[in-house]
Structures are given as C-alpha cells and as structure tokens.
C-alpha positions in Angstrom: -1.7 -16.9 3.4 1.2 -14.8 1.4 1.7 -11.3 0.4 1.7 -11.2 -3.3 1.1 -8.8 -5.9 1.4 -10.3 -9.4 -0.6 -8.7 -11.4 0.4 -7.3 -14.7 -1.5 -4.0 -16.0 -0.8 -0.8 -17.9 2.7 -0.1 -19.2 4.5 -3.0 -17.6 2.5 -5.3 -20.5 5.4 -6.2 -22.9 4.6 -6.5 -26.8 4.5 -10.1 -26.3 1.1 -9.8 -24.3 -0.1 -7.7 -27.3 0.7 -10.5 -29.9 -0.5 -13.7 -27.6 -3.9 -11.6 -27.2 -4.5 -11.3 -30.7 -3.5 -14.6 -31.5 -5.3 -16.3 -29.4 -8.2 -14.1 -30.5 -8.2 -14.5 -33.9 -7.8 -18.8 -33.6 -10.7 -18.3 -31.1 -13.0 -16.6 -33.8 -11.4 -18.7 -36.9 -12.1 -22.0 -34.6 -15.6 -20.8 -34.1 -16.2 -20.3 -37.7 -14.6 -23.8 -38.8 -17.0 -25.3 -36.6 -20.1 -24.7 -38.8 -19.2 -26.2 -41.9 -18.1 -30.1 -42.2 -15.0 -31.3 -42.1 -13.0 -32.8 -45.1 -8.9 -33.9 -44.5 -8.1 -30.8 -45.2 -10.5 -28.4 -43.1 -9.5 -31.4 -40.3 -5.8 -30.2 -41.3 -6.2 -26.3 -40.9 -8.5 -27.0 -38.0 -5.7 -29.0 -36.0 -2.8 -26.1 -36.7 -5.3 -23.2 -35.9 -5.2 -24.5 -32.6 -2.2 -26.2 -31.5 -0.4 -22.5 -32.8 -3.2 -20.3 -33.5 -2.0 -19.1 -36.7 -2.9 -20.7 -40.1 -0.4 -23.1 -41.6 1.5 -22.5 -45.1 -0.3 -24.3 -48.3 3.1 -26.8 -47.8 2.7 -27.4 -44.4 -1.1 -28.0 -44.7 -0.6 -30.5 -47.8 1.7 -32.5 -45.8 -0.7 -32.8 -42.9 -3.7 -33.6 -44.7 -1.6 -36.4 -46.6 -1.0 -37.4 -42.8 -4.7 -37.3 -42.2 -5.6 -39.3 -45.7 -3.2 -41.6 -44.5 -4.9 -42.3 -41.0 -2.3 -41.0 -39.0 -3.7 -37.8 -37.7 -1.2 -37.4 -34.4 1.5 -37.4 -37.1 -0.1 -34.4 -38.6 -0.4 -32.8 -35.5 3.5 -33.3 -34.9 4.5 -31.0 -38.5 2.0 -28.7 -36.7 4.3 -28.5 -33.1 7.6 -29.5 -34.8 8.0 -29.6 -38.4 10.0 -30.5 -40.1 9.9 -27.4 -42.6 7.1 -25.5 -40.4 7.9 -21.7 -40.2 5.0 -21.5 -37.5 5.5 -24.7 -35.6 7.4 -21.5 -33.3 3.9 -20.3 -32.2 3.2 -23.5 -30.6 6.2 -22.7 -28.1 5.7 -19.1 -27.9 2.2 -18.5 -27.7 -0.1 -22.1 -26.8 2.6 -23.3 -24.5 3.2 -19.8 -22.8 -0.2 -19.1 -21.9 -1.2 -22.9 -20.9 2.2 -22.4 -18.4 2.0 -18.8 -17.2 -1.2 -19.0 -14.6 0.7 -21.8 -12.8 3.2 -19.3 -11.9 1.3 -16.5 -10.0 -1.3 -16.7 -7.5 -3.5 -14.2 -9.6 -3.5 -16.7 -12.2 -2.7 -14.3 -14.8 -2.3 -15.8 -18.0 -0.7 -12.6 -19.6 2.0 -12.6 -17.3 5.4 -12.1 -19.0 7.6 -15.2 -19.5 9.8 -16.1 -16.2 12.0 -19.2 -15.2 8.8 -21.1 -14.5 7.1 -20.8 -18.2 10.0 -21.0 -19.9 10.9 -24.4 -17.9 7.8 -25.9 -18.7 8.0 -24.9 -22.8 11.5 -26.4 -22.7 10.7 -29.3 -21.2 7.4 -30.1 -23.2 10.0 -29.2 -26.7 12.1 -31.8 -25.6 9.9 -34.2 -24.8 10.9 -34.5 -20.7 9.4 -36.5 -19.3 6.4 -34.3 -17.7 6.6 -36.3 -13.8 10.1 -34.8 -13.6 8.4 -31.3 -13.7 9.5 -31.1 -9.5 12.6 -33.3 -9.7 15.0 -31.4 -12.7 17.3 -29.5 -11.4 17.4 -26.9 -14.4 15.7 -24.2 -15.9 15.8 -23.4 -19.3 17.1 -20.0 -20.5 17.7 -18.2 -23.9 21.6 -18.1 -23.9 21.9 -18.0 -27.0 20.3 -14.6 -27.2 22.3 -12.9 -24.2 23.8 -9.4 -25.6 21.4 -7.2 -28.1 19.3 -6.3 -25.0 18.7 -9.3 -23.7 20.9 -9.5 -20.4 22.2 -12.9 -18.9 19.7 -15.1 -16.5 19.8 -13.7 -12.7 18.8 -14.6 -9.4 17.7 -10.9 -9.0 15.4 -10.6 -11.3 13.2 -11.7 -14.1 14.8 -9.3 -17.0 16.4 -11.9 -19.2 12.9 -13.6 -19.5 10.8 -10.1 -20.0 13.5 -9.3 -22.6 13.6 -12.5 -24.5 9.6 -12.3 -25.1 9.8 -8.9 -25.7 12.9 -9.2 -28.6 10.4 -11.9 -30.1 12.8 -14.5 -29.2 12.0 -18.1 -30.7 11.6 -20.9 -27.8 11.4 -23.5 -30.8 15.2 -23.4 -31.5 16.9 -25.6 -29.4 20.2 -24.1 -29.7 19.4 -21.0 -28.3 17.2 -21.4 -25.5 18.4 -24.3 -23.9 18.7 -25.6 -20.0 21.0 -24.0 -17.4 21.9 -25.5 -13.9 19.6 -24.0 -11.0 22.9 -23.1 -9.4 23.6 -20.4 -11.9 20.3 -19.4 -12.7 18.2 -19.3 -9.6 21.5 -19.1 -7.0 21.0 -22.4 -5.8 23.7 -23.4 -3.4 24.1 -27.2 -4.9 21.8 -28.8 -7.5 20.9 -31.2 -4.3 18.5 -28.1 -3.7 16.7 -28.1 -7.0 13.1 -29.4 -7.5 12.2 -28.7 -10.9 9.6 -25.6 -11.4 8.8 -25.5 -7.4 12.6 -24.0 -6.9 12.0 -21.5 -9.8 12.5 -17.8 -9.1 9.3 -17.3 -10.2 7.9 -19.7 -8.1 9.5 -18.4 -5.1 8.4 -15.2 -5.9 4.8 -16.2 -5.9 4.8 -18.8 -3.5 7.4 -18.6 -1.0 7.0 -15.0 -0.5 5.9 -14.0 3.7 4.0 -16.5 4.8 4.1 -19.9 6.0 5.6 -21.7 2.8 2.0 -23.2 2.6 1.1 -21.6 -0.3 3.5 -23.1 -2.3 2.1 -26.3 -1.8 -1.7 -25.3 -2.0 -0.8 -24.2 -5.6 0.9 -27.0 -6.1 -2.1 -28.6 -5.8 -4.5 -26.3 -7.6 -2.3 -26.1 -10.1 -0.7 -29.9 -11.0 -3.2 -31.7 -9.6 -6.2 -30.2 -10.3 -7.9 -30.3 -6.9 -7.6 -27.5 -4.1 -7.4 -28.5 0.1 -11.1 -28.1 0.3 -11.6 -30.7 -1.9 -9.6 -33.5 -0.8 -10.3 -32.5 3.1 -9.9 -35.5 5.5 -10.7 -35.1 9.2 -9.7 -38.3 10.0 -5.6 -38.1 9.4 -3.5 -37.8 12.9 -2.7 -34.0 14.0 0.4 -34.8 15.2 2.1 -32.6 12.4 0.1 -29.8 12.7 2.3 -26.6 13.5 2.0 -24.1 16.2 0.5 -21.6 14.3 -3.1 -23.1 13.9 -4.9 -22.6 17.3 -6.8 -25.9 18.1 -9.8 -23.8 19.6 -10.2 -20.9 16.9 -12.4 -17.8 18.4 -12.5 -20.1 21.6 -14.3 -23.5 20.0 -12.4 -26.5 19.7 -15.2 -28.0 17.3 -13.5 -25.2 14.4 -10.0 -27.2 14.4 -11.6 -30.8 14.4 -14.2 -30.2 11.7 -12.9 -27.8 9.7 -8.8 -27.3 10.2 -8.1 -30.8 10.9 -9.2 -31.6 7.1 -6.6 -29.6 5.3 -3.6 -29.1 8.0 -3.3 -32.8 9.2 -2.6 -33.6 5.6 -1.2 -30.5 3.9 1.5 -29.6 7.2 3.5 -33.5 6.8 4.1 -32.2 3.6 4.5 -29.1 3.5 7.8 -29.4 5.9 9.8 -30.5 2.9 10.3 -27.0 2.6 11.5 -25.8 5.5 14.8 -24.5 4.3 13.5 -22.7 2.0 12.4 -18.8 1.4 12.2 -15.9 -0.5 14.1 -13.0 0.8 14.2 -9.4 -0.7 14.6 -5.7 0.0 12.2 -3.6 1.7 9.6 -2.6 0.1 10.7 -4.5 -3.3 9.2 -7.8 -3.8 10.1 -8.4 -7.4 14.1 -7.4 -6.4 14.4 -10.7 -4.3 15.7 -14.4 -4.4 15.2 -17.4 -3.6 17.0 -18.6 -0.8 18.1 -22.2 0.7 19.3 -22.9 4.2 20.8 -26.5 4.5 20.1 -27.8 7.8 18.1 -24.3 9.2 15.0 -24.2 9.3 13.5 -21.1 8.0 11.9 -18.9 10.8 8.0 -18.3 9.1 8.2 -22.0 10.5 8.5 -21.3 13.9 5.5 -18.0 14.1 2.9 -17.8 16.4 4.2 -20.4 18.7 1.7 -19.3 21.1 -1.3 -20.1 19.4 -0.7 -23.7 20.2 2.2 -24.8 22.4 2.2 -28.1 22.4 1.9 -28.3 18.3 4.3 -29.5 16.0 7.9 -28.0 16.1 9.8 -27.8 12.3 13.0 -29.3 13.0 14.1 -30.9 9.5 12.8 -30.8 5.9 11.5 -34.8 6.7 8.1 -35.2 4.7 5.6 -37.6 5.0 2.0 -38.6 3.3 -0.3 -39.0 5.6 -3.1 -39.1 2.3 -1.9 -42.3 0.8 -4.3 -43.7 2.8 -8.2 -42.7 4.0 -10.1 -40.8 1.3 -7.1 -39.4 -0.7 -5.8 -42.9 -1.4 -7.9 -42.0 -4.4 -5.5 -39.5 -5.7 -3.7 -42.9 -7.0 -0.2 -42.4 -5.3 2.8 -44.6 -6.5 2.9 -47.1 -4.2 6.3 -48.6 -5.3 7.9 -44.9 -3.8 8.5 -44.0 -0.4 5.8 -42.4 1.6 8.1 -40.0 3.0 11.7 -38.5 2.3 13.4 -35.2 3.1 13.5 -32.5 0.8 11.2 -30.6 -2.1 12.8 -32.4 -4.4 11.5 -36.1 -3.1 8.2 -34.7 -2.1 7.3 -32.9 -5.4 8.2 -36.6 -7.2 5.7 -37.8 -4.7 2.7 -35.5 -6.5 4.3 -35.9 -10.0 3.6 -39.8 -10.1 -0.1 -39.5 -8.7 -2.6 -40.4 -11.2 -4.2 -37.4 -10.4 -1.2 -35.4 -11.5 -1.2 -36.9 -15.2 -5.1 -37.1 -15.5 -4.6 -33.0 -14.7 -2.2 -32.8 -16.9 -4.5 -34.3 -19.5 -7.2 -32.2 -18.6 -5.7 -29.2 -19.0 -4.2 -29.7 -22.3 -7.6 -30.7 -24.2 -9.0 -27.6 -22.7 -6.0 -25.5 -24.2 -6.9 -27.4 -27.0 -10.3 -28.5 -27.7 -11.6 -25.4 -25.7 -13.6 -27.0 -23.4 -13.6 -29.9 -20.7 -13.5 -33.6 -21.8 -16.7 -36.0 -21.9 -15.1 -39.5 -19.6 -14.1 -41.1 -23.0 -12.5 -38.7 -24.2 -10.4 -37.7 -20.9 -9.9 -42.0 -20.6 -8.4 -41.4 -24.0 -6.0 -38.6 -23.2 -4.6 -39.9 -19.7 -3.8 -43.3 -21.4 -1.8 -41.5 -23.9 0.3 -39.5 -21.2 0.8 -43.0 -19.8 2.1 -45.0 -22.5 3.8 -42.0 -23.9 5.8 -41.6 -21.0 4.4 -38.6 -19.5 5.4 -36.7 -22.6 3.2 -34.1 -23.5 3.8 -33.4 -26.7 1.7 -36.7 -27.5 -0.8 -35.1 -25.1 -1.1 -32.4 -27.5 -1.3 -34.3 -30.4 -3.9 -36.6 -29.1 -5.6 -34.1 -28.0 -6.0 -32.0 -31.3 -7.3 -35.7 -32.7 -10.5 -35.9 -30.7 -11.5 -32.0 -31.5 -10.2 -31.7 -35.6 -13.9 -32.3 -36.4 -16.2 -35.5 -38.1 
C-alpha cells in the first residue's frame, strides 16, 4: 500500500542497538534462570527490576523494594524500580524497556532496533510523565532532548531524524526530565499551527512510515495493528454502507463484482470514513531520498494520492474535506467498545485518533502489550482482566500498567 524501506542493518546500527541487544539478552537469560528456584521477597525484588530495566538493581535499591514487598505493597516496589527515588538504573527503564516496547510501532518493518525518532521518544516521555496514555493521538507535542543540543547532538528538525539518532547514540538519559522534555509540533515536526497536531500519528517518523506514496491508508491500518491490537482482516464487516468508498477500489476486481462485496467491502466501507481525516496530510521529499523528507499539512486541500485512479470507479467517493465518520460503532465492531459519550464523527486526525484512543480495545492493547514486554508472554483472561482495570482506574497511565504488570509475573 506504501513505499517504505525502514529497515536498519549494517553500519547504520548506532551503539545504542548494541547496548539494548545485550541488555535485553542478558535479563532474558537472568529471567530464565530466576525462574527455577523459588521465590523469597527478595528473589521477587531482583526479579521485578531485571525486567522492568533489565539490569540488576544496587544492594540499596533492592533492600528498599523488598521492604516494599514485606510490606505488601509490591506496585510500590516496582515504582523505585521505574522512578526511584535514589535508583541509578531506574534510567534503563526509559532507555532500553520503553524504547524497544515503542520502536516497532513506528515502522512498517516492525523493527524493534530501530534508532530512537520523534515517535519513541514521544511515547517514553509521555509514559515518564505519567500522560495520560488516550491522549497518545490528541497531544500536540513531541518530546525532544534540548537539553542536550550542542556536543554533537544537533537541534530537533523537520528534515531529518539526527537529533534523535544522536541523542541515543551520546547515551543520552530519557529519565531526566530537565533535559529531554516536550516541544511544540510546530517547531519540531514543521507543523503549520498546533490545530494540525495529533499526538504520535503527526510525528515525523510516523509520516515517514506511514504517510509516505500511497493512499494515506496505511497510516491508519497501523494504527490499528499497532494501538489496537487487531488488523482490517480481523474486524472485516460486509454489511457497512459503501457510500465512502473512494475511487480507487474497482467494484468488479479482474471483472467480478462478487470480489468488492465479499471481500473489499469488509475493510474499505469501514477503514475509507475514517481514513479521510487525513486528507490534508502527506509526506513529501526529494527524489530519490525518502528519509530527507517532511511532513506536510494542507489546510483546506486535499492531498492529491486522494484523488488516484479515478477511473477505476467513477461514480465512488470524492475526498473533499478531512470530515470523519465511524461507520463501526455499530454491526460487529460495536465490540471494539467505542466511547459512546464522543461524537461519531468530526474533522480532522486529531478528533479521529481520540476516537481509537478511548475504545476499550485501545487500553485492553495497551495492557496486552505491556505484560508481554514484561512478563514475556501473553496473559491468561485473569490476569489481562487484572491489567486493563488498572489502566482504567489509573487513568490510562501506564506506568501503573507497568507496575501491575511486574506484580502478576515476580514469582510465588
């Protein structure tokens, strides 16, 4: 559906992928070896740290959280792990756990070595500052390291990803707060007005992946894949109207009709309603350099990859606006548990991605995929049950996900 190549190999792997690899190496094998003895307050202790960082705590650090533990409060004991105070690795949580559970989401190859962009470093911030994790399309920031601009580390661009590669490869920490902090989408990304912004979806890095050629579908088919666990041939509905559905998708593919109504019906009819919230957007660069572009935003204009193949289908829909609207909140992806105090519809990315954020499908993803970063495998019902409630009462702060998390798999 897009041309993208964003795969990372050879020389352009920074020392960053080096020191994640073996990190996450060694926690794997010292988890695996934890696992066959039992499980005192303290082994629960070591246990918890080795995998919310993957490095072994200090002798301090590890008294204070199996005093935590003896106490019966092991999500507190998780917290010195992530925060401190007084926790000279509570860093590697940020910079390693939180880097590689981020960094597929932001390339279609899914790599999880990929070096730190706009994207991952959004979500770390976020998660270190306990934002609220449904705002994850509606913010309109990224965060950046400027405190670390100068010494080889150049200012944030629209242009480019350098200030990102450079911060992971100078080591920098994404723990401190006062250096790697949020700036406005208008500076970093080249926004025209922060009216544009919609959270990780109007990233550079985003754009770069998802935005690039093609029909702007991509964008939200990863969306999808990648926030609410579930891909378009999952959740395919042929009975939705077609009204929507562009001029691009013939309605008798290779010359039989029964193709569109039982097989492209399912995804379009859904996916194309919503997918016009981002009609004014693209990602535009220089011939023959894809990683030299930008994102681009076009109040009012609706990008041309809209308006291709217009002959496939005349009679299909014509883009004329960036107006979005469910048709899923009801049939068979009702299920996906949609907010029904919001708006069914709305104009703009920014509207529409708060539209996914607030599904119950969204948070129970979220909770998914942050016991298997932890716990290293998928969740029995109970213990999923468990981990959504706690990103519901929490807030949809993930840092309690974490915590939680590390609870149900610090052993008996």
């Amino acid at each position: 559906m897009t041309k993208t190549d964003t795969r990372y190999t050879g020389a352009g792997r920074t020392a960053g992928y080096y020191r994640r690899a073996c990190l996450a190496a060694c926690a794997f094998l010292s988890m695996t070896l934890s696992l066959t003895t039992a499980a005192g307050p303290r082994e629960q202790a070591k246990r918890m740290h080795d995998r919310l960082t993957g490095v072994p705590p200090t002798a301090a650090v590890l008294d204070r959280m199996e005093a935590e533990i003896r106490g019966g409060n092991p999500e507190a004991a998780a917290f010195i792990a992530m925060d401190g105070p007084n926790n000279p690795n509570a860093r590697y949580f940020y910079d390693v756990t939180l880097k590689n559970f981020a960094t597929p989401w932001t390339n279609e190859a899914q790599d999880l070595f990929a070096p730190l962009n706009d994207y991952s470093a959004t979500v770390i911030g976020m998660i270190r500052d306990d934002v609220p994790f449904n705002q994850l399309f509606s913010i309109d920031y990224v965060y950046a390291g400027s405190g670390y601009t100068g010494a080889g580390v150049p200012p944030v661009s629209p242009l480019n990803n350098d200030h990102y590669e450079q911060l992971e490869a100078t080591g920098a920490d994404l723990s401190d707060a006062s250096r790697f902090q949020p700036v406005s989408q208008v500076t970093a990304v080249g926004l025209p007005d922060a009216s544009a912004a919609a959270g990780v979806l109007t990233t550079r890095a985003a754009a770069r992946a998802f935005f690039i050629d093609g029909t702007n579908r991509a964008m939200f088919r990863f969306t999808l894949l990648n926030h609410l666990c579930t891909d378009l041939e999952q959740i395919k509905d042929n009975t939705r109207a077609t009204d929507r559905v562009r001029q691009d998708v013939s309605r008798s593919p290779g010359g039989d009709s029964r193709i569109f109504m039982n097989a492209c019906v399912g995804c379009h009819s859904g996916m194309d309603p919503m997918v016009q919230a981002f009609a004014y957007y693209d990602y535009v660069y220089p011939d023959g350099n894809e990683d030299g572009g930008r994102l681009v935003y076009t109040p009012g204009q609706v990008q041309s990859k809209y308006l291709i193949n217009s002959d496939n289908f005349k009679s299909g829909y014509v883009t004329t606006d960036d107006h979005w609207d469910n048709y899923w909140r009801e049939g068979p992806n009702s299920a996906l548990g949609w907010d029904s105090s919001r708006p069914s519809g709305g104009r703009g990315a920014r509207s529409m991605g708060e539209e996914l954020a607030n599904s119950t499908a969204f948070g129970q993803c979220q909770a998914t995929k942050v016991f298997r970063a932890v716990c290293l495998r998928d969740p029995d019902r109970a213990e999923a049950a468990e981990l959504f409630a706690t990103y519901t009462t929490s807030g949809s702060r993930m840092k309690a996900v974490f915590a939680k998390a590390a609870t149900q798999c610090m052993g008996p």
